[in-house]
C-alpha positions in Angstrom: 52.9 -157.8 -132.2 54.2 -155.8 -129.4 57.6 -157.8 -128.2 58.5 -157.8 -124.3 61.1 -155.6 -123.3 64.3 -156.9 -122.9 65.1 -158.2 -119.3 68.5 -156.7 -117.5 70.5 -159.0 -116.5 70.4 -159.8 -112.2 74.1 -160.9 -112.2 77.2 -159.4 -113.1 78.3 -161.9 -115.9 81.3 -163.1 -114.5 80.6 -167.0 -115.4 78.8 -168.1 -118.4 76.4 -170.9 -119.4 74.4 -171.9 -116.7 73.5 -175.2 -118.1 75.0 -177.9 -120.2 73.6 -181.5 -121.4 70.2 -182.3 -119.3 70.9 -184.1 -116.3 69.9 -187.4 -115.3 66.1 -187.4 -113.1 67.8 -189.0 -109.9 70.5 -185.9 -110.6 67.4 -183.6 -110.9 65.4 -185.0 -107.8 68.8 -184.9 -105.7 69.5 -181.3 -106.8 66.2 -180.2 -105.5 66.2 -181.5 -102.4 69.7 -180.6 -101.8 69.1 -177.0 -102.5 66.1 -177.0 -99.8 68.1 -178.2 -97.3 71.2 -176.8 -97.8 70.7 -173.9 -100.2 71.2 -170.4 -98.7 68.1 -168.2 -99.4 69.0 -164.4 -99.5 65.8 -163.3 -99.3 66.1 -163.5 -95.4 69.0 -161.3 -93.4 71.9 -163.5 -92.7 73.0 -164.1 -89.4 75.3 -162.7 -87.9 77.2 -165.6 -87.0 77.6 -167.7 -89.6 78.1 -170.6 -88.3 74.8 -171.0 -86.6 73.7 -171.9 -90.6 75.3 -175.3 -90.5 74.2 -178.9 -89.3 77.4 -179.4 -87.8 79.0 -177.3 -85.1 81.9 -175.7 -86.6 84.6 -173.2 -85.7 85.0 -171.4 -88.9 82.7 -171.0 -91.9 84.8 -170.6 -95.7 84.2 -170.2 -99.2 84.3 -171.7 -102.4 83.5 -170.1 -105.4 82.6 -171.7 -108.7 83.3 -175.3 -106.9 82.8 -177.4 -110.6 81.8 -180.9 -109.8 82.4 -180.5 -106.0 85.5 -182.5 -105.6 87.4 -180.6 -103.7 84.9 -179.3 -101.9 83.6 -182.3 -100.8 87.5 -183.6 -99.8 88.2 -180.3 -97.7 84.9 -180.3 -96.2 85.1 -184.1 -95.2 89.1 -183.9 -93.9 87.8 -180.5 -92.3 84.9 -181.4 -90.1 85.1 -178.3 -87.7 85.1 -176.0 -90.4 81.9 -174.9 -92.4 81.9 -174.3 -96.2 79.5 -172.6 -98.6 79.9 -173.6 -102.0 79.0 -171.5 -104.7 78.2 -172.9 -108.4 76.0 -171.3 -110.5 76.4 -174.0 -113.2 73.2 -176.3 -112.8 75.5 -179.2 -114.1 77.9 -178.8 -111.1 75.4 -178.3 -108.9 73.3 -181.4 -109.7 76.4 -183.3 -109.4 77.4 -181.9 -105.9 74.2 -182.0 -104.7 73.7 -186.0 -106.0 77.4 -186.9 -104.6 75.9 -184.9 -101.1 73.0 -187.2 -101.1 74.9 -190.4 -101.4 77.4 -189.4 -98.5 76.1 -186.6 -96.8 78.2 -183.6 -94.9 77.1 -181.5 -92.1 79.0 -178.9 -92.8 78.5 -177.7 -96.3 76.2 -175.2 -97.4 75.4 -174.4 -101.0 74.2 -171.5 -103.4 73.8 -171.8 -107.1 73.1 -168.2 -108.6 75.8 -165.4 -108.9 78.5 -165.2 -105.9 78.7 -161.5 -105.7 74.8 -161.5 -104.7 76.1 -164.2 -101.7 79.5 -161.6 -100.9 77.4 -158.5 -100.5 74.9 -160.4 -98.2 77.1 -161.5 -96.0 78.2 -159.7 -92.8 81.7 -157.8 -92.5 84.4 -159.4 -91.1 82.4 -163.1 -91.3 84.2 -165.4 -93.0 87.4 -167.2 -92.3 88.6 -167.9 -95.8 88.1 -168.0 -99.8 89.2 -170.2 -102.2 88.8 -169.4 -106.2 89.7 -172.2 -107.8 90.5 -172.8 -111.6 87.9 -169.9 -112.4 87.0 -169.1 -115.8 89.6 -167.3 -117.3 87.9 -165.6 -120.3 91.0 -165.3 -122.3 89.6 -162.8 -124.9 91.4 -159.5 -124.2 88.1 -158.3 -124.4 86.0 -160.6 -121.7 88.7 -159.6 -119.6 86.3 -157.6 -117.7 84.5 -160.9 -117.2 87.0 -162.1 -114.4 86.2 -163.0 -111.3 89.3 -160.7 -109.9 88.7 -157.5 -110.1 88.9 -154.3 -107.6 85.4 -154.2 -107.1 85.6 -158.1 -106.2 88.2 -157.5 -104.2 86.8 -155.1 -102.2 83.7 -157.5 -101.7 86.8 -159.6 -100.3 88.1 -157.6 -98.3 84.7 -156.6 -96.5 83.6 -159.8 -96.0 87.2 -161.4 -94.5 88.0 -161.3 -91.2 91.9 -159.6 -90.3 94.4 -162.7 -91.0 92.0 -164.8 -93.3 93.3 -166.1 -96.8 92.2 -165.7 -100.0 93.1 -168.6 -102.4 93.7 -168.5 -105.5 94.6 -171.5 -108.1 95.4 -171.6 -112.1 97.1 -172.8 -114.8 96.5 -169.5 -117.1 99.6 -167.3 -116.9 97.6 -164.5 -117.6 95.5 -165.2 -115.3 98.0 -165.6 -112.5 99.9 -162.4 -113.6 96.4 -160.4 -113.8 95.7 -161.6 -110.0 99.2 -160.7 -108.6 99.0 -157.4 -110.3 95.3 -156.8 -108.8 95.8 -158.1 -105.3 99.3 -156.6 -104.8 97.4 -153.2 -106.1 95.2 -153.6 -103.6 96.3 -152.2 -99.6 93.5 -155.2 -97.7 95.7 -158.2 -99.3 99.1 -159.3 -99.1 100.9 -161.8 -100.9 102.5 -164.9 -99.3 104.9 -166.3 -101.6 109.2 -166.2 -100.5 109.9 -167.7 -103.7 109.1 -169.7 -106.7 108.7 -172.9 -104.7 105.5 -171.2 -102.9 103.6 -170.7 -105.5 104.0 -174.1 -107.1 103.3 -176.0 -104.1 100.1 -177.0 -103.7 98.0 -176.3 -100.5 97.6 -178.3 -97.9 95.6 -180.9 -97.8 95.1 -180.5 -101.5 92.9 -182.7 -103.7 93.9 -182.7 -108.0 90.7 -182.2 -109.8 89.6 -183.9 -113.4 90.4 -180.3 -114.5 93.7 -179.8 -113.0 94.8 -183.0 -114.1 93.9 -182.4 -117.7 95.7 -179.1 -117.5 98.9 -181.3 -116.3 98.6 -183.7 -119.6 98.7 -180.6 -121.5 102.0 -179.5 -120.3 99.6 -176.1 -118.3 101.8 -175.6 -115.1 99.5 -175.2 -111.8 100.0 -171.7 -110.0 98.6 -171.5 -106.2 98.6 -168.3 -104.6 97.8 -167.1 -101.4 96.7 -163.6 -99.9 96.3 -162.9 -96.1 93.6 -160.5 -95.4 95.4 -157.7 -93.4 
């Protein structure tokens, strides 16, 4: 029997499993509707104001990448109600969680996309959005999956391109090497600079700021929490 040739992958592999245990059918139900109300479809050109894609009017449209179960995006968005966010999570899990948590206590100003985020950064327009936040990303600690990480040059020049002069790009772990491998990439790079005066800086937590299920377990295991922030200049 003739086998089927292999199919390439469509992303560039910086997250991993898409899905985990099966979710629950009112999880499934809310996840579909969710996504075809508030999922971002690239198959059409995006505008060129993004914030004419949100229910709500807002003054500002931001990102989150790889958003878990939603729960900080779903504090932010709610204490943040001029400002529009498009969560990315390509993990069905997350996504069915977000979406059900959406359908319980809706937001106007949230939209969502669940398939690879560089596919979302090189849609967008230049100079469009007004922030992005990376969050506790995967952070493939295998010297070799190191090329996995969502920080990279060629990421950061889908930052930069997307980022309008002044904006801020986020950036929270509790991964030294993680931490180290960002400030050596976005200090290496001329569109970003660092704002951090000392120690204090980057061991604050942003304004605002919600603890996740994830950050709090990396607190019990004695992980300290790193929060960086980049200005677009």
């Amino acid at each position: 029997m003739e086998q089927e040739p292999r199919r390439s992958r469509s992303t560039e592999a910086f997250f991993g499993r898409r899905r985990g245990k099966p979710i629950r059918p009112y999880q499934a139900e809310a996840l579909e509707q969710g996504l075809a109300r508030l999922g971002i479809d690239l198959g059409v050109a995006a505008p060129a104001d993004l914030r004419t894609m949100f229910e709500a009017e807002v003054s500002k449209v931001r990102l989150e990448i790889g958003f878990g179960g939603g729960e900080h995006l779903r504090h932010i968005a709610a204490n943040n109600a001029d400002d529009g966010f498009i969560g990315i999570e390509p993990f069905v899990n997350g996504m069915a969680k977000m979406a059900a948590a959406l359908h319980e206590k809706p937001l106007a100003n949230i939209r969502l996309y669940d398939e690879d985020a560089t596919q979302l950064l090189d849609w967008l327009p230049e100079a469009s959005v007004d922030g992005i936040d990376l969050l506790y990303p995967d952070p493939w600690r295998k010297k070799k999956h190191w090329k996995r990480r969502f920080v990279s040059p060629v990421n950061l020049d889908r930052f930069a391109r997307v980022l309008k002069s002044g904006a801020k790009f986020r950036f929270a772990s509790d991964i030294d090497t993680y931490v180290n491998w960002t400030l050596q990439h976005c200090r290496a790079h001329p569109a970003f600079d660092w704002q951090a005066a000392d120690a204090k800086d980057w061991h604050t937590p942003y304004e605002g700021w919600t603890r996740t299920r994830y950050e709090a377990k990396a607190i019990r295991e004695n992980r300290t929490p790193a929060y960086l922030t980049f200005v677009r200049t």
